[in-house]
Phi, psi and omega in degrees: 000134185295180199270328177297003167255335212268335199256124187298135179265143188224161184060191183230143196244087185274116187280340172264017182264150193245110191277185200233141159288111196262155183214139182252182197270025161282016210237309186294034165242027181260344175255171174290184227259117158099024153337261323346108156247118176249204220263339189292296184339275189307288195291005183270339186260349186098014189258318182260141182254014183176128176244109176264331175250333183123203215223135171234132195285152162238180170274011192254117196127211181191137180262136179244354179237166185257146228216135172226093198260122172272092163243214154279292140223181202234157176256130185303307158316333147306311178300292166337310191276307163320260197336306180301332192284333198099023183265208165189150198240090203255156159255183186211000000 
């Protein structure tokens, strides 16, 4: 019997998943203040070095400015930590 028959298969494998560029929102206090940031954005500064699918926001840090961030998703915590600084949090 060949060995790929002979090896157990364990988990899933999605061939059709689009992974997300995770960025956490300590990143956005590198733009001014009332800013737009989207996916242009992050690579125009260099926070990101490719976006292929797009951008998911995390929750690690703290946002201090108010910020109107365009991604893909959001971590609820992240959204919250935008919304509080006086931002807004679109998905797109």
């Amino acid at each position: 019997m060949p060995l790929a028959r002979r090896i157990p298969k364990r988990g899933f494998n999605n061939i059709f998943a689009k992974p997300l560029e995770p960025v956490n929102v300590s990143e956005l206090d590198k733009f001014e203040d009332g800013a737009v940031v989207d996916a242009q954005a992050l690579l125009a500064k260099r926070i990101l070095s490719k976006c292929r699918y797009g951008v998911k926001f995390l929750g690690n840090g703290e946002v201090t400015k108010k910020l109107t961030v365009k991604a893909s998703a959001f971590s609820e915590t992240a959204k919250q930590k935008i919304e509080a600084a006086g931002g807004k949090a679109e998905v797109i």
